[in-house]
N, C-alpha and C positions, 0 to 999 in steps of 0.2 A: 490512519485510513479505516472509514467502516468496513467490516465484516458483515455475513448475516448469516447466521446458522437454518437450518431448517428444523422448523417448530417439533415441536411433542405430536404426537400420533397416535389415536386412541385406537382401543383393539374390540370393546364388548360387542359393539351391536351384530359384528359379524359372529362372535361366539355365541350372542345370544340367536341367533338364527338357527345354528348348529342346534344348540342345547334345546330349545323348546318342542321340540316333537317327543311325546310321550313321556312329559313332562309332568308328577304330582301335582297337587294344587298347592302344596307349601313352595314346591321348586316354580310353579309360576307365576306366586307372586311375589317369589325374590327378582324373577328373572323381570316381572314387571315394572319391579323397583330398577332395575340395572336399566330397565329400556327408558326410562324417565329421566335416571340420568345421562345417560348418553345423549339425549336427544337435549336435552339441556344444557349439554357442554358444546353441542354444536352449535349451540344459537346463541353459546358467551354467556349463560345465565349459570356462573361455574358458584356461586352460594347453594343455589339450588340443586344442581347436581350434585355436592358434596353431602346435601340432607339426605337427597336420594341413595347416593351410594352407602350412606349409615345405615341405611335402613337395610339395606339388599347384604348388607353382609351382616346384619344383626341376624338372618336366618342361622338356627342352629344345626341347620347340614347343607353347607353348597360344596359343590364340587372344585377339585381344587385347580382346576384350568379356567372355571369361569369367577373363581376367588380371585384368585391371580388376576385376570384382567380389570375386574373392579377394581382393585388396591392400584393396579396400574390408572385407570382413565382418574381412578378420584384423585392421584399423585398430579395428572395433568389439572386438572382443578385447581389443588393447591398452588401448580406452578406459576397456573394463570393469573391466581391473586397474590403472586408473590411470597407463598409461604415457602418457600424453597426448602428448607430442613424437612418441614415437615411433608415438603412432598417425595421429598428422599427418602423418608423413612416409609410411606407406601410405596414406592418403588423397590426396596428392599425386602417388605413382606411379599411383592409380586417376585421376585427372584427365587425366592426362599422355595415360594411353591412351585414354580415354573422357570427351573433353572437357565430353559434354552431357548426363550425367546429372547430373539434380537429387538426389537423395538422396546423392549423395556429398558435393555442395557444403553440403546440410545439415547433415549429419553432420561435416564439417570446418570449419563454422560454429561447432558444439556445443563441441567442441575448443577451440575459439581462445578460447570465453567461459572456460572452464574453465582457460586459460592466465593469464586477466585482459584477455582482447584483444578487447572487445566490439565495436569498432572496423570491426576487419578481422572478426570476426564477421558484424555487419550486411552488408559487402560479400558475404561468402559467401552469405546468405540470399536479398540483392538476386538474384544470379545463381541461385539454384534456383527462385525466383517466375519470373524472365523466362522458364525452360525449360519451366515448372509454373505458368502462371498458378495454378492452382484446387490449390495444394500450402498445404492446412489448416496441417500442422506445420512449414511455413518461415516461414509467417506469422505462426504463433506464439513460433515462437523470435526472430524479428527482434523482433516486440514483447518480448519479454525483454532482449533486446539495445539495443534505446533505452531500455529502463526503467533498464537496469548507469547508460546513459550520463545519464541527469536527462534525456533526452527522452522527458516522459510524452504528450503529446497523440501525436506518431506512434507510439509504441507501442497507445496505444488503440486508434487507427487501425487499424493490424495484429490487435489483438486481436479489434476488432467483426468484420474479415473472418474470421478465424480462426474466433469465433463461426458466425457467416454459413454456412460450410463444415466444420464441424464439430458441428453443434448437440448433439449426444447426448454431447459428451465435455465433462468437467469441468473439465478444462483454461484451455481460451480462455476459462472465465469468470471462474474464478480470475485470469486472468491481467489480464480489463478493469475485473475489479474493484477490483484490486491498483491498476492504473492509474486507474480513479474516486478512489479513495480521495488519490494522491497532488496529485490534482487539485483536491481538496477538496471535490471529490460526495460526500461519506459516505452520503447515504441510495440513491444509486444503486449506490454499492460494496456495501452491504448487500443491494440486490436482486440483483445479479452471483450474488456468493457465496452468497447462501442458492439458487439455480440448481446453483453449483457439490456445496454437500453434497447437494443434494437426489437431483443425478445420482450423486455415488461419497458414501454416508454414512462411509466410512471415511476421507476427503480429511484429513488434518492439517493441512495446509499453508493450506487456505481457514479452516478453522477459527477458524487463527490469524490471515490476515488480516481474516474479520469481525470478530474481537474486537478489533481494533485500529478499524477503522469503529465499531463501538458504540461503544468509550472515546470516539474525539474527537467523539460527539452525547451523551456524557452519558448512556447507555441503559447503566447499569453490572451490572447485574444478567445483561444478556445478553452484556454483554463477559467478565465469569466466568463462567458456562457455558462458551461457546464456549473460552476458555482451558481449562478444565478438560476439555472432548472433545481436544482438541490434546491435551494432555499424556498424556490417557489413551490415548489412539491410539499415543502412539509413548513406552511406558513404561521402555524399553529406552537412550533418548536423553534424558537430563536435560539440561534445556533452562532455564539460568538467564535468557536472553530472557523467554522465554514465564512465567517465575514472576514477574520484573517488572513484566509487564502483567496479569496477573491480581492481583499486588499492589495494582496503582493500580486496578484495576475494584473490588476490595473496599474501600479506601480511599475511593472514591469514593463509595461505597455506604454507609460507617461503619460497616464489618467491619474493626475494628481489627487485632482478633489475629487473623485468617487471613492479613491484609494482614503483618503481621509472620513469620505465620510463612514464608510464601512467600519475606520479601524475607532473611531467616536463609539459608534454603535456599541463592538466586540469590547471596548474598553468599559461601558458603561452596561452592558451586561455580565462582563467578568471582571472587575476592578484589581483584581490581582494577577493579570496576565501580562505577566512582562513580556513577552515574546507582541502581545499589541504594541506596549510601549516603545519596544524597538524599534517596529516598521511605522510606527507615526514618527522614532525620530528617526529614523531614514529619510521619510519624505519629506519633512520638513526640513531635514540637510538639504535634502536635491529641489529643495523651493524657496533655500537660502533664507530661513528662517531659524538662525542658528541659536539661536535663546529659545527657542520652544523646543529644537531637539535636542542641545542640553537638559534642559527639564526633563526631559520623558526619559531620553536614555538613565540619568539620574535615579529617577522611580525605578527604570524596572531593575539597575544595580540595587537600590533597598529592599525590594522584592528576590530578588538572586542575586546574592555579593557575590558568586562563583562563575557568575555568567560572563563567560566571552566575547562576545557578539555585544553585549551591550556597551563593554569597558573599549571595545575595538572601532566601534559606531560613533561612541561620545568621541575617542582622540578624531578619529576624522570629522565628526563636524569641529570640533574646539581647531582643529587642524586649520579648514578651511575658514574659519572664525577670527584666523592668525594669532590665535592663542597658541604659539608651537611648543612651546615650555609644557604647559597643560598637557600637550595633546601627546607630546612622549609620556607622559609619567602617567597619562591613562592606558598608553599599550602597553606599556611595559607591567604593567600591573598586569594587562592580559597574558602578559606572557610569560608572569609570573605564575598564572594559574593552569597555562598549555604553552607549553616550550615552541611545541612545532605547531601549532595551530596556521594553518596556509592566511587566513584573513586576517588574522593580528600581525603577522610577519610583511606580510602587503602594506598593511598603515603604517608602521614602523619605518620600512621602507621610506613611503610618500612623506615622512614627517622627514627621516635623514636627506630628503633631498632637498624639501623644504629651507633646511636648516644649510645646504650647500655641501652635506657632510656624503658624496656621493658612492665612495667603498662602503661606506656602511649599509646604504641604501643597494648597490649594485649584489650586496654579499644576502642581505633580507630578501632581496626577489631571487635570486635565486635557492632560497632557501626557501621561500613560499611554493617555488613551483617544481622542487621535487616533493612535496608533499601534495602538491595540486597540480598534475599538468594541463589542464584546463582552462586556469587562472588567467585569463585575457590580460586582466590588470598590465600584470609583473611581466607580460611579455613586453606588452606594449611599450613597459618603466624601460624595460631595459634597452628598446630598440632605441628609446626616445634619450637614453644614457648612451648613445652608440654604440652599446655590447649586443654581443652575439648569443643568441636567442637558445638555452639551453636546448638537447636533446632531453625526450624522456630518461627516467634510471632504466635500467637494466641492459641485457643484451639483445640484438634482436633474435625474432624466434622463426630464422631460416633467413635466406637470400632474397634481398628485394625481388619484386614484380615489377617490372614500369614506376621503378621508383618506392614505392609503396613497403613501408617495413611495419613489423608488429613487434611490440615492446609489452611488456609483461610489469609497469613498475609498481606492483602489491601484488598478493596471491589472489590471481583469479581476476583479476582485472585486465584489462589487455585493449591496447591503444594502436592506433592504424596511423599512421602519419608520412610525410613527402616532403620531400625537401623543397618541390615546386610550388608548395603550397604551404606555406611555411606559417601562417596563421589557424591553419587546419588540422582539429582532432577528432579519430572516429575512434568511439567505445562501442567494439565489440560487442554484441548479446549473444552469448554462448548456451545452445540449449541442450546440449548432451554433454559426454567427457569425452577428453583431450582437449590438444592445442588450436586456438585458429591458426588459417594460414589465407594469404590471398592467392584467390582462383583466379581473376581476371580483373583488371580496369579498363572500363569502356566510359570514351565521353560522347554522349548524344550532340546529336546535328541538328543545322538549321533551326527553326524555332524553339528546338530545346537546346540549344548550345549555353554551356555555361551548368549544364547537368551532367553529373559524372557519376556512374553504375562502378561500386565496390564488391563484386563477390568474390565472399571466403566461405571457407566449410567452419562449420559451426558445431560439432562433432559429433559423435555417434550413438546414436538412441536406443543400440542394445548391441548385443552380439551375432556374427556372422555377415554374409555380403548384405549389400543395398541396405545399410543402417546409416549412412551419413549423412548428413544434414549441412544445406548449402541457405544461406542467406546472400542477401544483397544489402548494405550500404546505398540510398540514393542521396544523393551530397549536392550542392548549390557550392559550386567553387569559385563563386565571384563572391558570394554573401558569407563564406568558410563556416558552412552552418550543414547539417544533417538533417535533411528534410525526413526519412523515414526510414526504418529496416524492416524489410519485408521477406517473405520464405522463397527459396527459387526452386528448393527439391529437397523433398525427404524421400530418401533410398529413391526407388526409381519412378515415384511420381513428382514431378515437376511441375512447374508453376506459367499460367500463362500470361503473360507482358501485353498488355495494350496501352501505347500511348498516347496522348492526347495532351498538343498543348495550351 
């Protein structure tokens, strides 16, 4: 998923405002130079403003707060043309002399991501909050900076403040959405980001991560759109990523040949992206052209001999190919490489039924689906095996409601399910600590029948009363789908329900 940091920030022109009254004539034609370039770097002309700021600090007496600043904007210069080192290293003379400005420590934050150094990144940000409690864009970029690192919760963190003191910019919500999403909030990621286009319509970058939020809830239709504003936004950058996911939103959808042609494109822009090779031979299983997804799955194993997905893909087309000899000895290789991988345990499965061999098969779905309760597949195998439809692992966590139990089966994941509804799974999005629990199930009437309201508490957003946090669940129980989770009450402001059908 893109990210977008918020840019570098120069500081001169307002010190030079300060600084020039009663000013020598050596101090203002340094300070003449510093206005040249400043004005130079606001208009992108950063060659130029880097000659300038050589000259303005070639004076041999400037003050060292408006030293400082030049070392700082001419570091933005460097940034701008990619000298990165070297723009770190005028960021560090700007520290040297001006230990407590936050905008510089931000700004040589930016830098160090751009080095690979998210690291020491974070430390820099740490230090321009301490200087700048209420510093919107350090907040934000630190949350970028634990997102580099797989630390999504304090990135959030950072983002919601970011949010908090930023509200009008599109940014911080791109960015908590980014962060929802890795968390596996998708429908909270989709309300971020549709914030984020709503504020800059021209946003690419958000674009592309709601389409990524739609694909992983199955809402495919909205995952190509949004792919297709991205791509259109920035027509100039062909972007074999983004034709990948728009691939699989069409695929998903049973847009074959758009889904082809896109993965043509991604394939002949990136020629080593097996994760293309994949999804062309997916489709070309699901269009029964089992010799062309052979080939491809093939490729992207020579491109990644360790890849799963690819060895799990070719047994199911070779499978449905009635190659079934083949199409074992290609999962089993996958499952030489991930023991419990839930989609290689699924084809194994479909091949031992294949083959008539149906314990084997009955013993692999349900082995796929404690590691994926999800897995429509392996319910399905098993219903269609006359076996009885596993519960989630674990215990539940309290006494049913109208049926309704919550299962816990990983740390921090947490599943809503009914025995009335026995094709039906709700994941939880948990936005505070503690356990969920459900608060009520209500099904709508008359022309919304067939729609079913799950509220649970969703847990608590700090300490003392009125910190609970209550969502809803709204569920389509005839299609055993989750149409969307939405907020019903933080502490004691609540949420108002209008429906419309």
């Amino acid at each position: 998923m893109q990210s977008t940091r918020i840019k570098l920030s120069g500081l001169i022109l307002v010190l030079i405002a300060l600084a020039s009254a009663g000013a020598s004539a050596d101090e203002d034609k340094t300070l003449l130079r510093a206005r040249e370039g400043a004005a130079a770097l606001m208009r992108g002309q950063y060659d130029k403003a880097i000659a300038a700021y050589d000259e303005a600090l070639a004076a041999p007496e400037i003050a060292d707060f408006i030293e400082a600043s030049i070392y700082s904007d001419r570091g933005i210069a460097k940034w701008r043309l990619k000298q990165t080192k070297e723009a770190i290293d005028d960021f560090n003379k700007s520290i040297q002399l001006a230990p407590d400005n936050a905008t510089v420590y931000n700004n040589r934050g930016n830098a160090l991501m751009d080095l690979g150094h998210p690291d020491e990144g974070v430390k820099d940000f740490d230090r321009a909050i301490a200087l700048s409690p209420n510093y919107g864009a350090a907040y934000n970029n630190r949350g970028n900076a634990h997102a580099t690192l797989g630390q999504y919760e304090p990135a959030f963190q950072d983002f919601r403040k970011a949010v908090e003191l930023m509200p009008t910019s599109a940014v911080p919500f791109n960015g908590r959405g980014k962060a929802h999403s890795e968390l596996k909030r998708y429908h909270a990621a989709v309300r971020d980001l549709t914030r984020a286009v709503t504020l800059n319509p021209k946003y690419a970058a958000a674009y592309d991560n709601r389409a990524q939020a739609y694909l992983a809830i199955a809402m495919y239709k909205e995952a190509s759109d949004d792919a297709t504003q991205a791509l259109t936004l920035e027509p100039d950058q062909p972007n074999a990523d983004l034709l990948l996911l728009r691939a699989r939103a069409y695929a998903g959808d049973k847009k074959f040949n758009p889904a082809l042609d896109d993965l043509n494109k991604a394939i002949e822009l990136k020629p080593d992206l097996a994760d293309a090779y994949i999804e062309r031979g997916i489709v070309f299983t699901q269009t029964r052209r089992f010799d062309d997804a052979i080939g491809d799955l093939t490729r992207a194993i020579e491109i990644d001999p360790k890849n799963v997905k690819a060895y799990a893909m070719r047994a199911s087309a070779r499978l449905q190919a009635e190659a079934n000899d083949d199409a074992l000895g290609d999962v089993n290789e996958a499952l030489q490489i991930a023991s419990n991988d839930p989609l290689a345990l699924r084809v194994r499965g479909n091949v031992y039924e294949a083959l008539t061999r149906n314990d084997e098969a009955i013993a692999d779905y349900n082995a796929a689906l404690a590691q994926d309760p999800f897995q429509t597949e392996s319910r399905d195998a098993l219903q269609r095996l006359g076996q009885e439809v596993p519960p989630e692992e674990g215990q539940p966590l309290g006494p049913p409601l109208s049926g309704w139990v919550i299962k816990e089966p990983e740390s921090g994941r947490y599943i809503a399910s009914n025995p009335k509804y026995a094709s039906l799974r709700v994941e939880l999005e948990m936005f505070g600590s503690g356990k969920p629990r459900i608060v009520e199930w209500k099904q709508l009437k008359d022309a919304l029948s067939g729609i079913g309201l799950l509220q649970y508490y969703a847990g608590d957003f700090g300490e003392g009363q009125d910190t609970s946090l209550e969502y809803v669940a709204i569920v389509d129980i005839r299609a055993n789908k989750v149409l969307s989770i939405e907020p019903h009450s933080w502490g004691p402001a609540a949420a108002q329900w209008n429906w419309q059908a």
